[in-house]
C-alpha positions as CSV (number, residue, x, y, z in Angstrom):
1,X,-25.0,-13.1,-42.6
2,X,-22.9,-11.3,-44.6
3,X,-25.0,-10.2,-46.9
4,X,-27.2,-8.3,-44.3
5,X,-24.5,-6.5,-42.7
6,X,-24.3,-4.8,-45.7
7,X,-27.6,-4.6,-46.8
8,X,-28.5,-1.0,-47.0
9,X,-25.2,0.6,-46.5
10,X,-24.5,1.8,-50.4
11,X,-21.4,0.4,-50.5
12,X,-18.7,2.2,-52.4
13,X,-21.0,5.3,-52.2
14,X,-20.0,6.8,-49.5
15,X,-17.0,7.6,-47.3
16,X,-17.4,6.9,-43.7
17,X,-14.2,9.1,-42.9
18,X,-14.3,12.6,-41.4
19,X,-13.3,15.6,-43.5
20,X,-12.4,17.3,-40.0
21,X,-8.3,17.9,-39.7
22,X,-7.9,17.2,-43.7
23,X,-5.9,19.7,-45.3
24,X,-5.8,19.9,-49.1
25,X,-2.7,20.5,-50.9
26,X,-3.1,24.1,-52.6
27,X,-4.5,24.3,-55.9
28,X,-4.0,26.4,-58.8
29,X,-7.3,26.4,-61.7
30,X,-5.6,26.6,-64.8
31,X,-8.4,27.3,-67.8
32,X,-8.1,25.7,-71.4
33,X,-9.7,27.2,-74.6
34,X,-9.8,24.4,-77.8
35,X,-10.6,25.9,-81.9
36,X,-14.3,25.0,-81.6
37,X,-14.8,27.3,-78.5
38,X,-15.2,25.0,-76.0
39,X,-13.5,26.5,-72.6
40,X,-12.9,24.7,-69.1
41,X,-10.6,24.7,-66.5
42,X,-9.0,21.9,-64.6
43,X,-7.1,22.0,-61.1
44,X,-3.7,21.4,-61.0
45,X,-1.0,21.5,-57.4
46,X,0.2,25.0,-56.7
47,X,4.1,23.0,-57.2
48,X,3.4,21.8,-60.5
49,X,4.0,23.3,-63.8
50,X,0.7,23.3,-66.1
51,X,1.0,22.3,-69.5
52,X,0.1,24.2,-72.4
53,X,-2.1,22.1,-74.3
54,X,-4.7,19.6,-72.8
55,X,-7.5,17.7,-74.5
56,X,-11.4,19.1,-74.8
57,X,-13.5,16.9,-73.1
58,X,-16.1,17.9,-75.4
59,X,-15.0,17.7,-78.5
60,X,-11.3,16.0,-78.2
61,X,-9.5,18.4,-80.2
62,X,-6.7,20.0,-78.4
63,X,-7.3,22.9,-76.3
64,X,-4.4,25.9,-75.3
65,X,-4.0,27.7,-72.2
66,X,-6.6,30.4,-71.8
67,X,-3.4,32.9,-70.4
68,X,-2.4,32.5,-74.1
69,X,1.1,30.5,-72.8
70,X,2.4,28.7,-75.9
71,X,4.9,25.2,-75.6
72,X,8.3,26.3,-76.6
73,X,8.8,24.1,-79.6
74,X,4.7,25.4,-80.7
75,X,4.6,24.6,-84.4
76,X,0.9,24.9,-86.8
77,X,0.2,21.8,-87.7
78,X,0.4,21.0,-91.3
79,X,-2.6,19.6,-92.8
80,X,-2.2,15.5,-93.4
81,X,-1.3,14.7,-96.8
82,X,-4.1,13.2,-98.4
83,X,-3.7,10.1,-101.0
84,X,-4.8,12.4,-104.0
85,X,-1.9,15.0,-103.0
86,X,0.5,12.3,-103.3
87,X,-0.4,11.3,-107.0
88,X,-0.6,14.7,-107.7
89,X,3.2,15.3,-106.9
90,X,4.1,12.4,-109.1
91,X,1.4,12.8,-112.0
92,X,-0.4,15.9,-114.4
93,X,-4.3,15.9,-114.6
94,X,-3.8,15.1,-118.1
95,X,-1.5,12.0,-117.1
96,X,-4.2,10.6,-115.1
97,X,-6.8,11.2,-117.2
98,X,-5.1,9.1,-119.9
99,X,-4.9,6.2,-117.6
100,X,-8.0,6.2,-116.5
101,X,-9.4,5.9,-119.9
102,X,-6.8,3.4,-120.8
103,X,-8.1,1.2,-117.5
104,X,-11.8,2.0,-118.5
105,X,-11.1,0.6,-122.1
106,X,-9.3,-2.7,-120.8
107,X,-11.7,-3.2,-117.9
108,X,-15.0,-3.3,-121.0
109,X,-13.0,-5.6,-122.8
């Protein structure tokens, strides 16, 4: 019996409520710009404050405020320090170089 009362009705699809004598809270659109030119804009309560970075849906990179409003504390992030840049702090081309042919020669033993 069940089943047949809700045959048909696209349950979860639909709200049976009335929009009539529903009053939205007031909205502010607030648009987002990331590096790879993706733009959008999302809606955010007139009370709140935006924030000044949000992620791309496109792309996932991290987008600024079109209005060009920066955080406060905004620093450029520094490049992540790869595994070759750390060997390279402690050891000279010509260091390495050496070892490597001193590995090459042990490992053809």
């Amino acid at each position: 019996m069940l089943d047949r009362s809700l045959h048909g009705r696209g349950l979860g699809e639909k709200s049976f409520a009335s929009p009539q004598g529903v009053d939205l809270a007031p909205r502010q659109l607030v648009g987002f710009t990331c590096h790879n030119g993706h733009s959008f804009e999302l809606a955010f309560s007139a009370e709140a404050e935006p924030p000044t970075e949000w992620e791309c849906p496109k792309c996932g990179a991290f987008a600024v405020r079109a209005d060009g409003t920066r955080p406060v504390n905004f620093k450029v992030p520094k490049a992540q320090r790869t595994h070759w840049d750390m060997l390279r702090e402690r050891r000279s081309v010509p260091e390495l170089e050496a070892l490597l042919a001193e590995r090459l020669a042990e490992i053809r033993r």
